[in-house]
NUTIZA-36335 format. One record per residue (C-alpha): residue number from 1; residue in one letter; x, y, z. Coordinates in steps of 0.1 Angstrom, whole numbers, plus 5000, padded with zeros to 4 digits. Example, Ala and Ser with C-alpha at 12.3 -4.5 7.8 and 13.67 -1.06 7.14 Angstrom:
BEGIN
(node 1,A,(5123,4955,5078));
(node 2,S,(5137,4989,5071));
This chain:
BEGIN
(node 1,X,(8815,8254,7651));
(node 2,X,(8843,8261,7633));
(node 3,X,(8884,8267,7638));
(node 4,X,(8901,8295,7617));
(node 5,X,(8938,8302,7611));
(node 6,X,(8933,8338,7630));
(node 7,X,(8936,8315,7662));
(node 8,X,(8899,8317,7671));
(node 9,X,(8870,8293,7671));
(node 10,X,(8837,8305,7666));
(node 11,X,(8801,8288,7676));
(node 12,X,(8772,8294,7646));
(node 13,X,(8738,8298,7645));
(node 14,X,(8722,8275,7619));
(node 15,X,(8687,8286,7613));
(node 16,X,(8702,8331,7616));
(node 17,X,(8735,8323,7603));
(node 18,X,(8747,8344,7634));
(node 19,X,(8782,8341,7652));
(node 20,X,(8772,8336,7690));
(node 21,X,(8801,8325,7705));
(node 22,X,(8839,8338,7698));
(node 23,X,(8862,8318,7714));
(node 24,X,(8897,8329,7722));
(node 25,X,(8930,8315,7737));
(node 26,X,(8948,8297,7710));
(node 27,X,(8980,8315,7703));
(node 28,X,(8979,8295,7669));
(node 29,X,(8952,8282,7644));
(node 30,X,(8930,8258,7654));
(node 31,X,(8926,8229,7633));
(node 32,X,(8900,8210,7648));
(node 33,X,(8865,8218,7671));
(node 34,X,(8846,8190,7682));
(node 35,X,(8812,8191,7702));
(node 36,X,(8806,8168,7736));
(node 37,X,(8774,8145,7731));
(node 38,X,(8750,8166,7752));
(node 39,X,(8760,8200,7732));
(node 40,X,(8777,8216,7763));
(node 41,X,(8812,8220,7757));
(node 42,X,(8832,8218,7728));
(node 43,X,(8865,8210,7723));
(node 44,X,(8894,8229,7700));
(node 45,X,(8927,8214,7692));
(node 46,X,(8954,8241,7678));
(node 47,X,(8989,8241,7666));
(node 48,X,(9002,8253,7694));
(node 49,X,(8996,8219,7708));
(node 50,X,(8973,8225,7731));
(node 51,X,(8935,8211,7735));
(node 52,X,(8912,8239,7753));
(node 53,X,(8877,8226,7762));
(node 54,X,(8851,8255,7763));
(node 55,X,(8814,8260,7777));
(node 56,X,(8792,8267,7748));
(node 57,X,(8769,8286,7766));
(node 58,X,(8791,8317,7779));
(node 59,X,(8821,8314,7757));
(node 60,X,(8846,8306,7788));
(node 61,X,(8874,8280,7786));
(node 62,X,(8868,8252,7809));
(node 63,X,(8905,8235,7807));
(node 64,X,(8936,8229,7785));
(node 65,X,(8955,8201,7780));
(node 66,X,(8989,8200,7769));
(node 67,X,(9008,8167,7766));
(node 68,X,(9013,8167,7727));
(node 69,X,(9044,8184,7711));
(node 70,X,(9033,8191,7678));
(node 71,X,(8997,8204,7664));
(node 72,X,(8968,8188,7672));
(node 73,X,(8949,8178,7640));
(node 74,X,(8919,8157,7651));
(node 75,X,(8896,8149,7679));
(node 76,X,(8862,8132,7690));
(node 77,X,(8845,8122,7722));
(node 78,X,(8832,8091,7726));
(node 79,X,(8796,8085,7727));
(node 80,X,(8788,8085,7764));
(node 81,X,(8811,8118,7764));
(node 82,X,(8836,8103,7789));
(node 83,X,(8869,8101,7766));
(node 84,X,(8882,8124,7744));
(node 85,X,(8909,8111,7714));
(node 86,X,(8939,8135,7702));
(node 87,X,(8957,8131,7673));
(node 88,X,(8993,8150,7666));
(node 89,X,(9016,8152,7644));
(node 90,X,(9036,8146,7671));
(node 91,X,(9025,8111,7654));
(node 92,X,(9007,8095,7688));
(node 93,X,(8969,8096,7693));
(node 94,X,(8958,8104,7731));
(node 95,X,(8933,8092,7750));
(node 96,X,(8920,8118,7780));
(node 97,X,(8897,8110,7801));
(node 98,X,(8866,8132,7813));
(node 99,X,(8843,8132,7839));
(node 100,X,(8821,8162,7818));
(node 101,X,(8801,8168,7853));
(node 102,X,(8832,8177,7866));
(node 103,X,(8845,8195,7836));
(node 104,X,(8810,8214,7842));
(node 105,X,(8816,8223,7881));
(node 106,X,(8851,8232,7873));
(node 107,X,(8838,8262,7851));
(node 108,X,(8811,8270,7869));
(node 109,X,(8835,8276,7898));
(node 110,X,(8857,8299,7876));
(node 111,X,(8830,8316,7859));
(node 112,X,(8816,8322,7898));
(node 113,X,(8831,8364,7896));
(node 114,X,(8815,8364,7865));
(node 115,X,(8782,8350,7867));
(node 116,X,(8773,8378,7898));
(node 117,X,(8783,8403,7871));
(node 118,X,(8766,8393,7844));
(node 119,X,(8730,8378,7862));
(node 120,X,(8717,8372,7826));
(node 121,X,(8747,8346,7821));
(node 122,X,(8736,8329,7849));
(node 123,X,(8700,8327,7843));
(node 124,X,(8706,8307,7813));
(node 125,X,(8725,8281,7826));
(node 126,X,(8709,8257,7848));
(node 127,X,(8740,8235,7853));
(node 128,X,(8756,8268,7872));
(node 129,X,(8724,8277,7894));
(node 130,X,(8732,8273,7931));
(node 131,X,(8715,8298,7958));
(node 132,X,(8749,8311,7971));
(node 133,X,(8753,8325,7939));
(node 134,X,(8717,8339,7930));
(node 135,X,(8722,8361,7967));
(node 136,X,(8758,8369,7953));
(node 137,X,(8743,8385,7917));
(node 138,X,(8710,8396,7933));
(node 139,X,(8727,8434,7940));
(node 140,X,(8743,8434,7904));
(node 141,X,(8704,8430,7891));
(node 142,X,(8694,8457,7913));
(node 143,X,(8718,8481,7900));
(node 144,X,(8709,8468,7864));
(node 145,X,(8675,8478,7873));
(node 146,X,(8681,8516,7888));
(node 147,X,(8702,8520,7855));
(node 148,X,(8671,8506,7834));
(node 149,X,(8647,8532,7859));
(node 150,X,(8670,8559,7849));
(node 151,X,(8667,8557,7808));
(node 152,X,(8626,8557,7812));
(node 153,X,(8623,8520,7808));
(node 154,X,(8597,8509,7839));
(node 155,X,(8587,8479,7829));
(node 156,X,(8622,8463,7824));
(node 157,X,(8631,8479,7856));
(node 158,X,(8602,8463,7871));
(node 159,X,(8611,8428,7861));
(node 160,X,(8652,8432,7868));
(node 161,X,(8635,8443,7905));
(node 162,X,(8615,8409,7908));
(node 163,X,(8642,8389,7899));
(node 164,X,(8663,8405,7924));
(node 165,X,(8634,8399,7949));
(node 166,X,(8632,8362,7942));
(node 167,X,(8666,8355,7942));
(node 168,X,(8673,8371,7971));
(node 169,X,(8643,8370,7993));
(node 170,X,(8655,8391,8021));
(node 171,X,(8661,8427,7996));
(node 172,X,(8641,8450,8009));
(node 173,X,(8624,8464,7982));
(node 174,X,(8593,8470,7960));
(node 175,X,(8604,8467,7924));
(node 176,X,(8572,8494,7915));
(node 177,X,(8587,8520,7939));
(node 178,X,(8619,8513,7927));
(node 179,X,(8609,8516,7893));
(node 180,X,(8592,8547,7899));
(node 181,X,(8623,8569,7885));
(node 182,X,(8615,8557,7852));
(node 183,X,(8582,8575,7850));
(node 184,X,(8605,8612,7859));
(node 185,X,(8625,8604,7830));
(node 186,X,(8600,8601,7809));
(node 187,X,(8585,8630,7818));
(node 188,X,(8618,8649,7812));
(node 189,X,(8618,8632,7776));
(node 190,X,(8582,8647,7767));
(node 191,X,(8591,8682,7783));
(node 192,X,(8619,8682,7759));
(node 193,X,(8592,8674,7731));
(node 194,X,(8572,8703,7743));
(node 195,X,(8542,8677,7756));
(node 196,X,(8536,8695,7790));
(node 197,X,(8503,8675,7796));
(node 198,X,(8524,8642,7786));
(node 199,X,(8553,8656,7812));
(node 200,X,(8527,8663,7844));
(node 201,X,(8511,8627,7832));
(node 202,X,(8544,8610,7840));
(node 203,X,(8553,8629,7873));
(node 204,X,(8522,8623,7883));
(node 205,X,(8526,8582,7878));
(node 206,X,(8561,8585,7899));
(node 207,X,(8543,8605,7925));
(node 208,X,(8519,8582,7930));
(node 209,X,(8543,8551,7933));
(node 210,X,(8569,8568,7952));
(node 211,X,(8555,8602,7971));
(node 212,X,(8586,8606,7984));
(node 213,X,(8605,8604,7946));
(node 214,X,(8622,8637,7936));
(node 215,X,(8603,8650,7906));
(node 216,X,(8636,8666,7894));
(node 217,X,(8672,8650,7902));
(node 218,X,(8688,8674,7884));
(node 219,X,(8685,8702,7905));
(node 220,X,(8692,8705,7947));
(node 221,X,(8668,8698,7974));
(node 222,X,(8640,8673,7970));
(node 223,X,(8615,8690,7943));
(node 224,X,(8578,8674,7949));
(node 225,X,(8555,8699,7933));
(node 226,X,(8544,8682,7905));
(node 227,X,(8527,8713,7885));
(node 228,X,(8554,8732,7894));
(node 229,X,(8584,8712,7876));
(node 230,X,(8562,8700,7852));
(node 231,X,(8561,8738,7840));
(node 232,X,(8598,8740,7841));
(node 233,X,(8605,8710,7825));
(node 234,X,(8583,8722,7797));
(node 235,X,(8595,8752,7798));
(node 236,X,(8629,8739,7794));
(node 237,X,(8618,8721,7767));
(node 238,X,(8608,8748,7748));
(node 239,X,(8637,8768,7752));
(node 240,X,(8657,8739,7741));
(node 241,X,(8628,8731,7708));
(node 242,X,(8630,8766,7700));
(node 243,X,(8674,8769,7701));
(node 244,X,(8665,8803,7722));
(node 245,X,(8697,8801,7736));
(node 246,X,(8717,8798,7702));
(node 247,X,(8696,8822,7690));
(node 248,X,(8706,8846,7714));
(node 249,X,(8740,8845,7710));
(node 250,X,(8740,8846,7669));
(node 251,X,(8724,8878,7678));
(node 252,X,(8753,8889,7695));
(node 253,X,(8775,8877,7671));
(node 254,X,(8757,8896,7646));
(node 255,X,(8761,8925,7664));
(node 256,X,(8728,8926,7674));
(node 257,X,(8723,8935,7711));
(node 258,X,(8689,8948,7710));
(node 259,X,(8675,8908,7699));
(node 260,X,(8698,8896,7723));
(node 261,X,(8686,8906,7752));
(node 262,X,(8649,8904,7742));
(node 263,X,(8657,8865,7740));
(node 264,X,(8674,8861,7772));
(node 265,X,(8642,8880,7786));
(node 266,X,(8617,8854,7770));
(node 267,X,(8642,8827,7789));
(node 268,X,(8636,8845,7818));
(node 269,X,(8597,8850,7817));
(node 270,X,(8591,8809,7807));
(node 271,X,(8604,8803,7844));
(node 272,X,(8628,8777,7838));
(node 273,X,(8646,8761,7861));
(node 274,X,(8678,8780,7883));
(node 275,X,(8702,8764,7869));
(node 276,X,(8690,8767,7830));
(node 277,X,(8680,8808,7837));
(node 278,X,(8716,8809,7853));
(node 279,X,(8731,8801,7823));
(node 280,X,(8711,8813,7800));
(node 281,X,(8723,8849,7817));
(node 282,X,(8759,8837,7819));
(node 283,X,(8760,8828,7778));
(node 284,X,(8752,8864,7777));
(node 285,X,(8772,8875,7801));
(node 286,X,(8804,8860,7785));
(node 287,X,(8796,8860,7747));
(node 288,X,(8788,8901,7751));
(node 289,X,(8816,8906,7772));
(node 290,X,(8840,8894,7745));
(node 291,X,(8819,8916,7717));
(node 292,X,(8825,8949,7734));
(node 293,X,(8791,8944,7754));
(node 294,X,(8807,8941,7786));
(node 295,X,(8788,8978,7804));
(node 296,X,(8757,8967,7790));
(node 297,X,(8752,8930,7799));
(node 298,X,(8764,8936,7836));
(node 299,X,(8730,8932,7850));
(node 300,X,(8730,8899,7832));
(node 301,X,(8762,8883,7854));
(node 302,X,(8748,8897,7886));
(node 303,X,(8717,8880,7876));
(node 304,X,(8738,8847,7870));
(node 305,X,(8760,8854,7902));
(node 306,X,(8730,8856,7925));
(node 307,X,(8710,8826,7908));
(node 308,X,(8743,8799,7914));
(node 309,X,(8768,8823,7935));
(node 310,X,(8793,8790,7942));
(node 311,X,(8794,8783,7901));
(node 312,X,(8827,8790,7890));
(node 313,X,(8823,8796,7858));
(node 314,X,(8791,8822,7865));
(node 315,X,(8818,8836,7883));
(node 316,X,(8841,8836,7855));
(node 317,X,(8822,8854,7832));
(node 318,X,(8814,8883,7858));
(node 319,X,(8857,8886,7865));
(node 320,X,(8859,8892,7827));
(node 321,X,(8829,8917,7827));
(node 322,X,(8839,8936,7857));
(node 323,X,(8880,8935,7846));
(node 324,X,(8864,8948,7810));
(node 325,X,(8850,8977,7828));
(node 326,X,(8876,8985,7850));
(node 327,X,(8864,8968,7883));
(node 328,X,(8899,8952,7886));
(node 329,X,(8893,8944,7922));
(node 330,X,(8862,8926,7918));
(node 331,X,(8876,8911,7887));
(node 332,X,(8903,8895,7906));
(node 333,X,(8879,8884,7931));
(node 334,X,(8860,8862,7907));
(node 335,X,(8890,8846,7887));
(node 336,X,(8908,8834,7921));
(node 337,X,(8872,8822,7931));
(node 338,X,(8872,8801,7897));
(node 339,X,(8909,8791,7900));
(node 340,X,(8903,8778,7932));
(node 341,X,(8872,8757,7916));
(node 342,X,(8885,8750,7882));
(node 343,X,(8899,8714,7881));
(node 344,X,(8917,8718,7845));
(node 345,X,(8954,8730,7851));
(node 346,X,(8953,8748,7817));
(node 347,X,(8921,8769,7827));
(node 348,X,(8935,8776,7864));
(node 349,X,(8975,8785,7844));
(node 350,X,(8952,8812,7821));
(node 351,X,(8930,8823,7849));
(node 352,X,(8965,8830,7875));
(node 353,X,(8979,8848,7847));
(node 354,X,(8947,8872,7841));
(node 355,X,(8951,8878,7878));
(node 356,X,(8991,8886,7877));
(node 357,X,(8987,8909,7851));
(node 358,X,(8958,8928,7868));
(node 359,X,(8977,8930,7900));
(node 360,X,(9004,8948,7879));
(node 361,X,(8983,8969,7866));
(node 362,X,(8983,8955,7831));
(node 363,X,(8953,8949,7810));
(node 364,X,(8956,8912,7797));
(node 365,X,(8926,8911,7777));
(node 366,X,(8938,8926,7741));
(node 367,X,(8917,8927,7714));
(node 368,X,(8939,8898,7704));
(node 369,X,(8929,8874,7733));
(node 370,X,(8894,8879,7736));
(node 371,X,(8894,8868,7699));
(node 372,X,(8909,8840,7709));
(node 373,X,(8889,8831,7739));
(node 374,X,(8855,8839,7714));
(node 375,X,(8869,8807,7688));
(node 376,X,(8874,8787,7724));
């Protein structure tokens, strides 16, 4: 251990050489850190004449004592652990006595709020371990374990589950079922590496743990047809391995409709999911519309519209589409449908004042602004 003049103490590994433990609360250097005989708390005496006493196994000051009026410069338990000497340059050494089990249940009792947050803290440290507090962190290692299912990792899930389980015997769970989410995100990992055998391998596994799991959280209603969103996933994959989308709309940038829409097609026929086909036809919706395509990629925002009708921005592209080809009615329609869903008060200020100049029979998109809105 060892105190610096940047008001900190900090606990060392020997044998990795590793900081483990920063501890912080000093508002001045510390000038001396002593360890208690059984290892278990160490004490730091600062000049801001103050003596904090620490648990070395979370980090978490236990107490402070604050009878001397200059720095403290030395200290030392004695051997059963029981005293503790201070010397100042307040010139007088003092004496405190310490009953360390006490010290111990003392922080343990503040670290309580802490300990049900972070379960791992209080699996380390025996001295802490009661039951009432092992039911109180059981949900936090539940919720560790869901967010562990969620990043594909089942077997860590699995085990943040059991220890739930046995702390809290009463859960009502099976850490396998639970875990089973794991399984549908890695399936959505190998989709994206185009391994469609890999991706139905993986649904299958959630499928058989959970039969009730949905195969595909990312889009509405419960999906359970295994071959079938295995196909879209891979599918989605693809589209994502192959940048079809980008692709697409470089065309258009280029100038080149006729590519353009011959992507957007191949999107269409590898059956991806509704909301991945719905934008793929919005992107062209909205990147043609602002490159004079607006006539010709109409069919593409109905498309979009009738895929996700309530998506706000689908409907955004098909207002600047229809207003770009005169519909000014419908045009209007669509904005004030994405004004009224738009959260973002400088989207919804831009939108209103499309609408106010279409209402007046003004045309607000000059070849100036959709320039703009293409660098957006």
């Amino acid at each position: 251990a060892a105190g610096s003049s940047d008001k900190t103490t900090k606990l060392w590994d020997i044998a990795s050489g590793k900081v483990i433990q920063t501890l912080t609360g000093h508002s001045n250097l510390v000038k001396s850190v002593v360890f208690s005989p059984d290892g278990k708390i160490v004490a730091s005496g600062s000049n801001d004449n103050t003596i904090k006493l620490w648990n070395v196994a979370t980090g978490k000051e236990i107490r402070t004592f604050t009878a001397h009026t200059s720095f403290v410069t030395s200290l030392a338990f004695s051997n059963d652990g029981k005293v503790l000497a201070s010397g100042s340059s307040d010139k007088t050494i003092k004496l405190w006595r310490l009953n360390l089990d006490d010290v111990l249940a003392r922080g343990c009792s503040h670290l309580q709020q802490y300990f049900i947050s972070h379960p791992e803290t209080l699996e380390k440290l025996k001295v802490c371990q009661n039951q009432s507090l092992f039911l109180a962190a059981a949900p936090t290692l539940v919720i560790q374990g869901e967010k562990l299912a969620t990043e594909g990792k089942y077997e860590e899930a699995v085990a943040k589950f059991q220890k739930a389980k046995k702390w809290d015997s009463k859960l009502d769970i099976n850490p396998e079922v639970k875990a089973a989410p794991a399984f549908v995100t890695q399936g959505i990992e190998q989709a994206i590496l185009g391994d469609f055998s890999g991706t139905f391998k993986s649904l299958k596994q959630a499928q058989k743990l959970d039969p009730k799991i949905d195969l595909d959280p990312y889009t509405e209603g419960v999906q359970d047809n295994t071959e079938f969103v295995a196909k879209q996933l891979a599918a989605e994959g693809f589209i994502n391995k192959q940048s079809l989308i980008p692709k697409a709309q470089e065309y258009l940038k280029q100038g080149d409709f006729t590519k353009a829409v011959a992507t957007y097609t191949e999107i269409e026929k590898l059956q991806p999911s509704k909301q991945t086909l719905a934008n793929s036809w919005n992107s062209l919706c909205w990147e043609g519309s602002l490159r004079g395509y607006a006539k010709d990629v109409m069919f593409a925002c109905e498309k979009a519209v009738s895929l996700i009708p309530d998506d706000g921005n689908i409907r955004d592209s098909r207002g600047l589409a229809r207003a770009l080809t005169g519909d000014t009615k419908g045009a209007i329609e669509d904005f004030e449908a994405y004004i009224e869903w738009i959260a973002d008060p400088q989207a919804k200020a831009k939108r209103q004042s499309w609408v106010k100049d279409l209402k007046a029979g003004k045309n607000p998109f000059t070849p100036e602004e959709l320039q703009k809105l293409q660098s957006e």
